[in-house]
C-alpha positions as CSV (number, residue, x, y, z in Angstrom):
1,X,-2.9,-27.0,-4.6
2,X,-1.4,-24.1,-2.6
3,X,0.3,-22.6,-5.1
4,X,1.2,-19.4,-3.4
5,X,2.8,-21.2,-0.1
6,X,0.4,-19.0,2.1
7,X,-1.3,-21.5,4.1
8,X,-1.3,-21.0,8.0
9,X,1.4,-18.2,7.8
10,X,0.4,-15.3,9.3
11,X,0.3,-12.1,7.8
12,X,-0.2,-8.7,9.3
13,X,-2.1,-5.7,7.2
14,X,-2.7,-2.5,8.1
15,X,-4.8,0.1,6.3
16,X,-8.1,-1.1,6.0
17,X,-10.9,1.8,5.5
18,X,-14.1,0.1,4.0
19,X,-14.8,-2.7,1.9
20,X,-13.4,-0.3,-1.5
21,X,-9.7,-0.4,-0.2
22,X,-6.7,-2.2,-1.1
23,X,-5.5,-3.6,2.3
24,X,-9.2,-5.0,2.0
25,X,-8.7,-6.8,-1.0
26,X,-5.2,-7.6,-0.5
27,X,-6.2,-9.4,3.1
28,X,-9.3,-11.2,2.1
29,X,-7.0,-12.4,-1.2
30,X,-4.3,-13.3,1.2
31,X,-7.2,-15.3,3.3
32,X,-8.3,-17.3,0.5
33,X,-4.9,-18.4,0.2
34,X,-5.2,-20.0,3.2
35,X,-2.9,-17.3,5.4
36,X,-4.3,-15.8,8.8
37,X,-4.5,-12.5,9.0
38,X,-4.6,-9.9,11.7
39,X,-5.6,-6.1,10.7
40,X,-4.7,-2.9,12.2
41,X,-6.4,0.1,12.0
42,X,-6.1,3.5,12.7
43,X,-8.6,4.3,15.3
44,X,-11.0,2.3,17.7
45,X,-13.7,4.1,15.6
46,X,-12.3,2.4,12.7
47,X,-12.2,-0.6,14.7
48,X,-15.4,-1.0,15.4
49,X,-16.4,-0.5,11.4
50,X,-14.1,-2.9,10.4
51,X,-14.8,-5.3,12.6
52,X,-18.3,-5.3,11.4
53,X,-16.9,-5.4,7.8
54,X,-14.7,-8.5,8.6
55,X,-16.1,-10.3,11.4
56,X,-14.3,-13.2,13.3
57,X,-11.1,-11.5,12.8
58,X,-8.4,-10.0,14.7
59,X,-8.5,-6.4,14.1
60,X,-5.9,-4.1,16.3
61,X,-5.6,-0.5,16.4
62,X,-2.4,1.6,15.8
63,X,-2.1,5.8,14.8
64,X,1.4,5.3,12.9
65,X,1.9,8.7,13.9
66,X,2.2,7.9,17.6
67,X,5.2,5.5,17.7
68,X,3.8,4.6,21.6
69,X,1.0,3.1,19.8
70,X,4.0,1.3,17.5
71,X,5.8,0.0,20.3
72,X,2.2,-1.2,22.1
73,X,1.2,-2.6,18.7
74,X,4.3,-4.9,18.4
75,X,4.4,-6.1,22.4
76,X,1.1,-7.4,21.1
77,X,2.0,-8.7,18.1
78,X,4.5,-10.7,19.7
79,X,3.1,-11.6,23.1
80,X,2.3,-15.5,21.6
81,X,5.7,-15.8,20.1
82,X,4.5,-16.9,16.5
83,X,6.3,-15.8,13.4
84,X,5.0,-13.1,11.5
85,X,5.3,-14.3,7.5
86,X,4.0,-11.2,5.6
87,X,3.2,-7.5,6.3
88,X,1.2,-5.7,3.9
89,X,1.6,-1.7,4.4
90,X,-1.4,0.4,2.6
91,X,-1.3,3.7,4.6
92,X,-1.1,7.0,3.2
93,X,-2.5,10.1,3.8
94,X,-2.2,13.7,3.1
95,X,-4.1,17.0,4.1
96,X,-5.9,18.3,1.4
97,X,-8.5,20.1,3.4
98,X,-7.3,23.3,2.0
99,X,-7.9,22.4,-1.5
100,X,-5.1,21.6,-4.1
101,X,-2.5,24.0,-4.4
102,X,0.8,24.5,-6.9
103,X,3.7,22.2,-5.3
104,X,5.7,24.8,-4.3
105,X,3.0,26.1,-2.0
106,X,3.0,22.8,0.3
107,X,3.2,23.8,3.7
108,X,6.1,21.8,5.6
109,X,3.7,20.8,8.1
110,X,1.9,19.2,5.4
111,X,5.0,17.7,3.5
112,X,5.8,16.3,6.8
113,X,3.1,15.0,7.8
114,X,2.6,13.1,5.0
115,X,6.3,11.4,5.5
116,X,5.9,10.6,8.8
117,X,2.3,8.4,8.2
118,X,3.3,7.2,4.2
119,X,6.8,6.6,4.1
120,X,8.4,6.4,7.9
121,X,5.6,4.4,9.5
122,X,7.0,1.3,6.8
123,X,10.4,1.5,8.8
124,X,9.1,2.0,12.4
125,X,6.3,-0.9,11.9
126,X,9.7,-3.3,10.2
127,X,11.9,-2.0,12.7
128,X,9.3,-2.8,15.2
129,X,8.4,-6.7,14.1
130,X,11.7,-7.6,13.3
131,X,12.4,-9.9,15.8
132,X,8.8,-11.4,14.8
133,X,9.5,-12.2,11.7
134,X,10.2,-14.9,9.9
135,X,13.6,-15.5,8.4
136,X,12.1,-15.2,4.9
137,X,9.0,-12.9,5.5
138,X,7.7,-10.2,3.1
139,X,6.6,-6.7,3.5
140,X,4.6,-5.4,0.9
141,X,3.7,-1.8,0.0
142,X,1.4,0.2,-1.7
143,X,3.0,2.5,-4.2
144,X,1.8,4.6,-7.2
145,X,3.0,3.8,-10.4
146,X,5.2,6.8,-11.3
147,X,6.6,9.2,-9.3
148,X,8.1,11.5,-12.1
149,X,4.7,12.4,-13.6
150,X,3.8,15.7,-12.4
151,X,-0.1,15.4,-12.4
152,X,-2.0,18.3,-9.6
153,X,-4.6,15.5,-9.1
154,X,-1.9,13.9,-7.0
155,X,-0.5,17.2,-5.2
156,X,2.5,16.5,-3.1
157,X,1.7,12.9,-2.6
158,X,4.4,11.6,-5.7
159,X,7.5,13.0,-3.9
160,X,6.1,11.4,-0.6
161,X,6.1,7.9,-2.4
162,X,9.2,8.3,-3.8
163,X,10.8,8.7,-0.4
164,X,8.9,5.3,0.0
165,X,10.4,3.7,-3.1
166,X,13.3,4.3,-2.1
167,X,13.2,2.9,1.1
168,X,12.6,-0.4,0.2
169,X,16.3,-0.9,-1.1
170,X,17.5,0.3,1.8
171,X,15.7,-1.7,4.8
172,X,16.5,-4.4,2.0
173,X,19.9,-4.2,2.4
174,X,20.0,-3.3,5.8
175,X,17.8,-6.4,7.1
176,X,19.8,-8.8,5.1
177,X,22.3,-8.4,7.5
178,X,20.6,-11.1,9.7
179,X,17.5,-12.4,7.5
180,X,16.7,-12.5,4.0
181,X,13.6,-10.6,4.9
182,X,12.5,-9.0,1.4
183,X,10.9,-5.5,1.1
184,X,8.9,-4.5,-2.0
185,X,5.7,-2.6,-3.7
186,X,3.1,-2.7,-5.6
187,X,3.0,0.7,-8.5
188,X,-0.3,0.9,-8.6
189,X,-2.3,2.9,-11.4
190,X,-5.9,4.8,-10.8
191,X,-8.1,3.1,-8.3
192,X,-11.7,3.6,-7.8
193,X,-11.0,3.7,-3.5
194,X,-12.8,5.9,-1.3
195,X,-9.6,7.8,-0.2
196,X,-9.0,8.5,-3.6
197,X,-12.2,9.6,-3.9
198,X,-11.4,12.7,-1.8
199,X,-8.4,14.0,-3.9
200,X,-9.4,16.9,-6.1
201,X,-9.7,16.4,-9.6
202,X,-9.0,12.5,-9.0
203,X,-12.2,11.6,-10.6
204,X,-11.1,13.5,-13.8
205,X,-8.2,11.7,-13.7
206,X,-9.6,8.8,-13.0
207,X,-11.5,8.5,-16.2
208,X,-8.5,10.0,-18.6
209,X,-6.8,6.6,-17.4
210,X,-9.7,4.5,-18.3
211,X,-8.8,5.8,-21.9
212,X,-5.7,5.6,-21.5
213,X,-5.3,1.6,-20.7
214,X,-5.1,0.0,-24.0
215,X,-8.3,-2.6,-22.6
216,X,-10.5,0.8,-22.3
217,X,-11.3,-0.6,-19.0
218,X,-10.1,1.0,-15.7
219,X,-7.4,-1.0,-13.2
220,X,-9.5,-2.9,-10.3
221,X,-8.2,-3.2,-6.8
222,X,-8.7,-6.8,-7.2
223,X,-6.0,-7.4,-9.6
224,X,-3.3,-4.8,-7.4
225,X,-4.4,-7.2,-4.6
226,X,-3.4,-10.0,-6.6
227,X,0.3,-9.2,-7.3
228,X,0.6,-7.9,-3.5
229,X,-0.4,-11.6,-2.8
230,X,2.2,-13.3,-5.4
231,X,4.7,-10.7,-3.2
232,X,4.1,-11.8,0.1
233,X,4.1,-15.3,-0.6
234,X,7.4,-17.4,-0.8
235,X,6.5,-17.9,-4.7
236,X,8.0,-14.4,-5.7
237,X,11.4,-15.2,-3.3
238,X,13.7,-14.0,-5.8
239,X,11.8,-10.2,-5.9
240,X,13.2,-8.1,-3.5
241,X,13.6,-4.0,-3.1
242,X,11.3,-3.4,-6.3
243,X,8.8,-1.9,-7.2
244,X,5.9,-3.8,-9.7
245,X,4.4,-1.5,-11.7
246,X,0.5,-2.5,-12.2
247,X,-1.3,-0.3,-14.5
248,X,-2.9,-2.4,-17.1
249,X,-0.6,-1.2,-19.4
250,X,-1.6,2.5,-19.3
251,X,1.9,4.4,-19.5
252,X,2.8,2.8,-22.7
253,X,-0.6,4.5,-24.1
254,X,-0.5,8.3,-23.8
255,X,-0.4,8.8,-27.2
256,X,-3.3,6.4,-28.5
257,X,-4.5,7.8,-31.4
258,X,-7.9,8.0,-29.9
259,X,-7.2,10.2,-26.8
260,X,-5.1,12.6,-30.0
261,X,-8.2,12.9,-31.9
262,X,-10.6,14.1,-28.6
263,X,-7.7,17.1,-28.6
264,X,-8.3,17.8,-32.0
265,X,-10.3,21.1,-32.9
């Protein structure tokens, strides 16, 4: 039984790094289903690994920060005139090359850049594929699961993905004018992912979380994958401009008696 509705509708994801990222998951999930998927990647470098990575698919190339390589990506996207049914946005990026610093000492070159490829590139790639989409399409993005906890593992990034949170009411409200096009995220917890890997102290924080979840076992990609799939699919059509907080349960935990006592002297 297709119980998600996904079969032959054709979804667009873009972020796919290596076989460790979400937009990986969340396509081959979304293939399994029964949808066909196209990718788009950063760089023709990234290309050229990805294709290797997933091979018989259609795998484009598109810097979100060049909105020539926006416009060039959708002309493609349309040029065969099929609907587009889902787009899953996992792109995020900021420059931490310099090490992490206190908040207030983000550069606004930084700040900036980081809302022009994480948060604006969702409204240029929807503003670009609107006419492409389906009536009832669904655009998915990847989120973190609070954006008021002031953690330095995270830097600047929590501000950056609030400006995203946010947008999803608005291109909600502003695309039901002529579809009922639905915008939403997933709030994911701590990932094992190789572009978390790079964020200072991540790690650390990575394995405070795993004692943190009341299972004492870390979040997987897998299962943020799955709940991006139940949101593009026509099975989760009364969700729209939310975001779905999955972290195994961890921010009900901070005060498990167990992570008390290691605090203990």
């Amino acid at each position: 039984m297709d119980f998600l509705g996904l079969e032959g509708r054709r979804v667009i994801v873009f972020g796919v790094a290596n076989k460790k990222s979400v937009a990986y998951f969340i396509g081959r999930t979304v293939q399994e289903a029964g949808a066909e998927v196209v990718y788009v990647v950063r760089s023709e470098k990234r290309r050229e690994e990805v294709a290797k990575l997933l091979p018989n698919q259609t795998v484009l190339v598109c810097d979100v920060e060049n909105q020539q390589e926006i416009d060039e990506l959708c002309i493609r996207l349309k040029s065969d005139g099929r609907p587009i049914s889902g787009i899953v946005h996992s792109i995020a990026f900021a420059d931490y090359s310099e090490g992490m610093k206190p908040f207030h000492q983000t550069t606004r070159r930084q700040f900036l850049q980081a809302i022009d490829i994480s948060c604006f590139s969702l409204i240029a790639v929807s503003e670009g594929l609107r006419d492409q989409m389906a009536p009832d399409a669904s655009v998915v993005t990847i989120s973190i699961s609070t954006t008021r906890m002031a953690s330095e593992s995270y830097g600047f990034m929590a501000p950056v993905k609030a400006a995203l949170d946010s947008s999803l009411a608005f291109l909600a409200k502003s695309f039901s004018s002529f579809s009922r096009v639905r915008f939403n995220a997933v709030g994911a917890g701590l990932l094992k992912t190789s572009a978390s890997a790079g964020i200072p102290g991540y790690v650390d924080a990575y394995l405070f979380a795993e004692r943190a979840i009341p299972r004492k076992e870390g979040l997987t990609t897998q299962e943020v994958a799955n709940v991006a799939a139940f949101l593009i699919s026509p099975r989760s059509s009364g969700i729209n401009a939310q975001t779905l907080i999955v972290d195994a349960g961890m921010s009900i935990n901070y005060f498990d008696r167990e992570i008390i006592a290691r605090q203990e002297p």
